[in-house]
C-alpha positions in Angstrom: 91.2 101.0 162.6 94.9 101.2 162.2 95.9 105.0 161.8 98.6 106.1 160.2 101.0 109.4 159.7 103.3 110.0 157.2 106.1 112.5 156.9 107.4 113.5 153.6 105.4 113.8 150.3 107.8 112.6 147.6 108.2 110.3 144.9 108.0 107.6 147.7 105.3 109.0 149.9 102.9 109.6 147.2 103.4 106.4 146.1 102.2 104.8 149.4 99.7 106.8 149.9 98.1 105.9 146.4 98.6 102.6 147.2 96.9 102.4 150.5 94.0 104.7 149.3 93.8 102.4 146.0 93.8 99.3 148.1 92.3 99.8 151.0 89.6 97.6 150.4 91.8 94.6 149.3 94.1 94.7 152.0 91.0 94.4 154.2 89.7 91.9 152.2 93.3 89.9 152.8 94.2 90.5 156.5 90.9 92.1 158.1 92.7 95.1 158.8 91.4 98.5 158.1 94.0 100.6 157.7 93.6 104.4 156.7 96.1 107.8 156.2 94.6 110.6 158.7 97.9 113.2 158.5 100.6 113.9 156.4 103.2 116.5 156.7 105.4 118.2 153.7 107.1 121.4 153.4 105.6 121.6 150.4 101.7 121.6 150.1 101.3 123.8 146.9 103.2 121.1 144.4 100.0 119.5 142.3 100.8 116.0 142.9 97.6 114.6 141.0 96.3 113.6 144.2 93.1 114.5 146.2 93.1 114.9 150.0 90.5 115.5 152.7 90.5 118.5 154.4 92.8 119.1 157.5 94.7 116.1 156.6 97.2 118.1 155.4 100.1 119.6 157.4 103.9 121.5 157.3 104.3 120.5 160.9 105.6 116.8 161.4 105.2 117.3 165.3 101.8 117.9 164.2 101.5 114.6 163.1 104.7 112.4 164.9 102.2 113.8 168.1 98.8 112.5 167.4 97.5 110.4 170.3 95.1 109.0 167.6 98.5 108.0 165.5 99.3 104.2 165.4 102.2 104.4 163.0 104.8 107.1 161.7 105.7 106.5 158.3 109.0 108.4 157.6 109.5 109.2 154.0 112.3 112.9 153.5 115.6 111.0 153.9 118.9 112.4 155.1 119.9 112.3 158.9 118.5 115.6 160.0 115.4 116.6 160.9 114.6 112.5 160.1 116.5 111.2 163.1 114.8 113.6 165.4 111.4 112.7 164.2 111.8 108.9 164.1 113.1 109.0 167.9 110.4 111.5 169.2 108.3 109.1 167.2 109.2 105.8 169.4 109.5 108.4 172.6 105.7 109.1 171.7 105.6 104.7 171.4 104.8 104.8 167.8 105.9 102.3 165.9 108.1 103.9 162.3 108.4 102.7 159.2 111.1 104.3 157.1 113.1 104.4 153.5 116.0 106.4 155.3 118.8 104.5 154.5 121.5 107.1 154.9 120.0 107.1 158.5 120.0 103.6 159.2 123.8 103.3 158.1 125.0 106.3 160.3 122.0 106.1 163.3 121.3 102.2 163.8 123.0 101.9 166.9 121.2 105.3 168.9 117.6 104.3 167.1 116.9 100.8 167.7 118.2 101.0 171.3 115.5 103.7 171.5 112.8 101.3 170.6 114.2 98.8 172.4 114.2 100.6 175.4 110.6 101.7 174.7 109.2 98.3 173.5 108.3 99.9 169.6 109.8 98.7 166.1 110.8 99.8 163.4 110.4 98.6 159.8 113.0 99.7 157.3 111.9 97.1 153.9 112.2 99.8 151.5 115.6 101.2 153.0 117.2 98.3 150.3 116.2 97.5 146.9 113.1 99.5 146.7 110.5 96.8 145.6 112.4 93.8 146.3 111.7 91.8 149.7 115.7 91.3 150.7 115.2 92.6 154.1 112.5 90.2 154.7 114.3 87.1 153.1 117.3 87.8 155.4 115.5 88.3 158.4 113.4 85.7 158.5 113.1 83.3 155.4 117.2 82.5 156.0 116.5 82.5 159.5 118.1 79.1 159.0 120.7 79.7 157.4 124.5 81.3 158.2 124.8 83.5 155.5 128.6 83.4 153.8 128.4 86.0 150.8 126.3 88.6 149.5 126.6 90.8 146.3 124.4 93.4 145.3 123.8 95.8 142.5 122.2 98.1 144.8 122.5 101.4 142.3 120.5 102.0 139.5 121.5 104.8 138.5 125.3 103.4 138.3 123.8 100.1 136.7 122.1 102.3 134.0 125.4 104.1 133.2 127.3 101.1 133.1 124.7 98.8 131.0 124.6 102.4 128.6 128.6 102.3 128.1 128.6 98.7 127.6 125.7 98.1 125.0 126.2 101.7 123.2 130.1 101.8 123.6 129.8 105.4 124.9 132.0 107.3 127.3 130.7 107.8 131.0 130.5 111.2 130.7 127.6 110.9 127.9 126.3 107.9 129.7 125.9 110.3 133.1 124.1 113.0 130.6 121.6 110.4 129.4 120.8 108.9 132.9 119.8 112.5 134.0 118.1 113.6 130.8 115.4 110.8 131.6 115.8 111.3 135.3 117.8 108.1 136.5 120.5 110.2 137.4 120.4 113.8 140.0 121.8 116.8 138.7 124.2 116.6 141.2 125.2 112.5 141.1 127.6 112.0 143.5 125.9 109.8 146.0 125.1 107.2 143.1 128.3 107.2 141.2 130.6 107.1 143.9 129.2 104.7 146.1 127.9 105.8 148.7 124.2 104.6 147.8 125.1 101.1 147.6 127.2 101.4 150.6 124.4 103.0 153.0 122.4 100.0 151.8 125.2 97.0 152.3 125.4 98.4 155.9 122.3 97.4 156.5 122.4 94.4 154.7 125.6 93.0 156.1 123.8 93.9 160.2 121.6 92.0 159.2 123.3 88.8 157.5 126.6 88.8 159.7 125.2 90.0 163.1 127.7 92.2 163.3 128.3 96.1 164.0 129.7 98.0 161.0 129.7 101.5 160.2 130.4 103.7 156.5 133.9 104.0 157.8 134.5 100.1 157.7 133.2 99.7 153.6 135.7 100.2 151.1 134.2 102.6 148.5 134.6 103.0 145.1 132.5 104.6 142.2 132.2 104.0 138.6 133.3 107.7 136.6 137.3 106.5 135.8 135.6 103.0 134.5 136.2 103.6 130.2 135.3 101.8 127.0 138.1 100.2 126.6 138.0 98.8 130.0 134.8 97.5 129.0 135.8 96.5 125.4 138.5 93.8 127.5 135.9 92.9 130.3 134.2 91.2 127.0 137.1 90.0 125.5 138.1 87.6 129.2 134.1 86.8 129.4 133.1 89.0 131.9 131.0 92.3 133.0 131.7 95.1 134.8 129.4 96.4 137.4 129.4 98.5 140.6 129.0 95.5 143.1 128.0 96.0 146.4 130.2 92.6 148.0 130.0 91.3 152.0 131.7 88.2 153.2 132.3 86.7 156.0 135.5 84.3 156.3 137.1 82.3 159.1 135.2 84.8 161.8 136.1 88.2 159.6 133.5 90.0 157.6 135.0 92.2 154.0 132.6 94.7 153.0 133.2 97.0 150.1 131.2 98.3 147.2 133.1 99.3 143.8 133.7 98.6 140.1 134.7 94.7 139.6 134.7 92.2 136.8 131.6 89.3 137.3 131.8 86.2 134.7 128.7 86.7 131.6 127.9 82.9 133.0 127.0 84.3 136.9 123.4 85.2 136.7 124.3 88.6 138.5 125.6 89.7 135.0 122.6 90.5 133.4 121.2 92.6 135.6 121.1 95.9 133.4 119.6 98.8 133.1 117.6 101.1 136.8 117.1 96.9 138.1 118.8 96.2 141.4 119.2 92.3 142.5 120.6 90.6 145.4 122.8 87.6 145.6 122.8 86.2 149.1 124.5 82.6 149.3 123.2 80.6 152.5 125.2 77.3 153.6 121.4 75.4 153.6 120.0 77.3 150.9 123.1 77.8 148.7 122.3 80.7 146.4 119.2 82.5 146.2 118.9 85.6 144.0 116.4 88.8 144.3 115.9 90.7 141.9 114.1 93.5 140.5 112.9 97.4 140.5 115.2 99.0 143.1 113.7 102.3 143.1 111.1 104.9 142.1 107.3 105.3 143.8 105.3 102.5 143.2 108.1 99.6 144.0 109.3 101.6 147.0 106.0 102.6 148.1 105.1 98.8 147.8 108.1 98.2 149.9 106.5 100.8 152.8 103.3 99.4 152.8 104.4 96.0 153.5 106.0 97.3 156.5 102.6 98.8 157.9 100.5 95.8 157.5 102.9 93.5 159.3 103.3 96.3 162.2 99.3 97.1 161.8 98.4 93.2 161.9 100.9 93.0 165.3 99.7 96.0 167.0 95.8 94.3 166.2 96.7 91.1 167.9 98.9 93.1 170.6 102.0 91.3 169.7 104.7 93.7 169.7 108.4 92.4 168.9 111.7 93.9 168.1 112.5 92.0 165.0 116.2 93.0 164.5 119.0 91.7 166.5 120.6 94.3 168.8 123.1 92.2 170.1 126.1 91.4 167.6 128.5 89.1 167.6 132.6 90.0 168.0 133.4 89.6 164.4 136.5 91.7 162.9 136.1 94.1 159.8 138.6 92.7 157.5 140.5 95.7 155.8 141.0 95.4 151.8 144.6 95.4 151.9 144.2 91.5 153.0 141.8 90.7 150.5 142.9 88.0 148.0 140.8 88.0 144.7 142.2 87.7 140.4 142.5 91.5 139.1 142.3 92.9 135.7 145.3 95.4 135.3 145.7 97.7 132.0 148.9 99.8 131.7 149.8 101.9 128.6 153.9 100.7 127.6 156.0 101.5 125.0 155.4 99.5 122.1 159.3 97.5 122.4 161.1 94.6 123.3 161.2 93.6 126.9 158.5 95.8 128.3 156.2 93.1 128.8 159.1 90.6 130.5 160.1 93.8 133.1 156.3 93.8 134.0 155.9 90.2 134.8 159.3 90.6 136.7 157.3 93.4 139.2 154.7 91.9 139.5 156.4 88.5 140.2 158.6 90.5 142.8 155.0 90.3 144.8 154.0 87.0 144.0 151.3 88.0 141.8 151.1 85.4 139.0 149.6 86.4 135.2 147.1 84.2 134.0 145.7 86.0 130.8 148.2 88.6 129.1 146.3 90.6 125.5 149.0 93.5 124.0 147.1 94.9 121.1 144.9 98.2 120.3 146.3 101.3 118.2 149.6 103.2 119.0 149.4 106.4 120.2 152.9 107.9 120.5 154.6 104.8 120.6 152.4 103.2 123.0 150.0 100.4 123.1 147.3 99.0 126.0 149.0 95.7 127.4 145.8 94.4 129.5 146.9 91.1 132.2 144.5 89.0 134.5 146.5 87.5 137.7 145.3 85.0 139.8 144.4 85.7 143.2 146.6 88.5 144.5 147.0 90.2 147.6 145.5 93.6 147.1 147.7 95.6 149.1 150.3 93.6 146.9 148.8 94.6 144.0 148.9 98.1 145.2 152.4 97.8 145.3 153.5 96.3 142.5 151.1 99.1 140.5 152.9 101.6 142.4 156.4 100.5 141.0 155.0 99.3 137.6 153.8 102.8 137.2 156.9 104.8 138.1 159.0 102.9 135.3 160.3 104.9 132.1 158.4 102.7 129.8 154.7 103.3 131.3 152.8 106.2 130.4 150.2 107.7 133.4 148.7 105.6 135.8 147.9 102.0 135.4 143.9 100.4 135.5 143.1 98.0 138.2 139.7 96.4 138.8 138.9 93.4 141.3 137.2 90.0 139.7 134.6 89.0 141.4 134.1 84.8 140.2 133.6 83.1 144.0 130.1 81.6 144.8 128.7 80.9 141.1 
């Protein structure tokens, strides 16, 4: 018998226990292994969680459980990096092998806890850390094993995805959107960590290790979030033939790896475009495979959960046949972080301009000043104190050109507040 601890009874951790009490029998059945919960620690054992348990197996010490000599695997389910990190390494210091959700703690930890368990021969399985229910880890890891892996892009938020697939179908501001999202419990109370990024960003970290074999950190991904994106903006994304979404973008090129997750423009033809709704996918273009996308339900207990307990049969069928191996690459190659300012890509731009002759002509002459060429121009919408939206696509531009042409363009007599710009993301369809 395998035996196995878990730490944390949330959404996710009630969801793999169900699913390992539920199946027990099945996964058996499939793998021979049998495989069974004896401790489980939460703050919180008062909370009716419609589950039964058997006596003692409860606990509000982790130690209690992370030191179990009768304990095969530690299955780490409160996220953040504190007490999580502590319990993970005293975990592999005890030579349990971990399974964990924790992406916030993979993004900021990786380096200090996988040279822990390579030091003490464990491993560590992190499937549902990305894209709850959807096997990306796994298809990067080892079914692309043959493959060098030239661009990914993710919708790795749902709870952005929902708000932006609510303002585009309904037309409504972000603002209600956001109010919906947490009405029906898509969004926190408090949203920050969705809506501005930083989700999506713990998760490309990991991502991009793994695809690039390359060290990056939070500090190297250029984050944006979603609350300035409007319904006009929108309205005009339709109008060119595209979507906006909060993309989650890493790509190597010519030995340098770009990673940044924000609002961008994706063409209604690229597949990534109908992704609406909580669903998270992955688009991961191989140079053998070309692209492959993954897609699905990103979050919540069952897919999550399903997620974890994939993780413990692999590491429960390997610790049955005594085959321990540390499955992610510790080594990485000297590849640069590419700052944004380099980045060449077509940009939407919308400024608000007085509604006269030779407005539109002293724009074009700014922007030309940078060598950032129009390719689409629409000057239309209703007047509001003399002036009008007048909404461009470039071609590819330098961003830290387009930064500086904005900057310029905005400081003119005939613009009114700051000007729109959003990246268009069209490469690899």
């Amino acid at each position: 018998m395998i035996s196995i601890g878990i730490i944390g009874l949330g959404t996710v951790g009630i969801g793999t226990y169900k699913i390992l009490k539920e199946y027990n029998s099945l996964i058996k059945q499939r793998t021979g292994l049998d495989i069974k919960v004896v401790k489980i620690a939460d703050i919180d054992l008062e909370r009716n969680r419609g589950l039964s348990f058997k006596r003692g197996i409860l606990t509000k010490d982790a130690y209690e459980v992370i030191d179990n000599p009768n304990i095969d695997i530690i299955v780490e389910l409160i996220g953040g990096i504190q007490p999580a990190y502590d319990y993970i390494v005293r975990a592999i210091r005890k030579k349990k092998w971990v399974v964990t959700a924790n992406k916030a703690l993979l993004a900021e930890k990786w380096d200090e806890v996988f040279k822990v368990a390579e030091r003490e021969h464990c491993e560590i399985g992190f499937e549902a850390s990305v894209c709850g229910g959807i096997p990306v880890i796994r298809a990067i890891r080892d079914g692309l094993i043959g493959n060098k892996i030239h661009y990914i892009l993710g919708i790795l938020n749902g709870t952005s995805n929902y708000i932006l697939t609510k303002m585009t179908e309904e037309d409504v501001s972000f603002n209600k959107a956001l109010s919906e999202a947490q009405r029906l419990g898509f969004a926190e109370q408090d949203p920050t960590l969705d809506i501005e990024g930083i989700d999506a960003a713990h998760k490309l970290c990991i991502l991009t290790r793994l695809a690039f074999n390359c060290s990056i950190h939070m500090k190297d991904i250029i984050t944006g979030g979603i609350s300035k994106i409007e319904p006009i903006d929108i309205g005009f994304a339709k109008e060119f033939g595209y979507r906006i979404k909060l993309l989650a973008v890493a790509k190597e090129e010519k030995g340098m790896v770009e990673v940044r997750v924000e609002p961008a423009m994706i063409p209604v033809a690229h597949p990534m475009s109908t992704v609406n709704g909580v669903y998270n996918a992955t688009y991961v273009v191989g140079d053998k495979i070309g692209p492959n996308l993954y897609y699905g339900m990103g979050a919540g207990s069952d897919p999550t959960g399903s997620a974890v307990v994939s993780d413990i049969v692999d590491m429960a069928s390997r610790i049955t046949m005594k085959n321990p191996r540390t499955k992610v690459p510790l080594s990485t190659s000297e590849k640069r972080i590419r700052g944004g300012g380099e980045s060449s890509v077509p940009y939407y731009i919308r400024f608000t301009a007085q509604d006269r002759p030779g407005v539109l002509s002293k724009i074009s002459g700014i922007l030309a000043k940078y060598n950032i060429s129009i390719s689409s121009v629409i000057q239309k919408g209703r007047k509001e104190n003399g002036h009008v939206p007048i909404v461009m696509l470039t071609h590819g531009a330098i961003e830290k050109n387009l930064k500086k042409a904005k900057t310029e363009i905005d400081r003119s007599p005939f613009i009114k507040g700051e000007s729109v710009h959003i990246r268009i993301e069209e490469g690899n369809l």
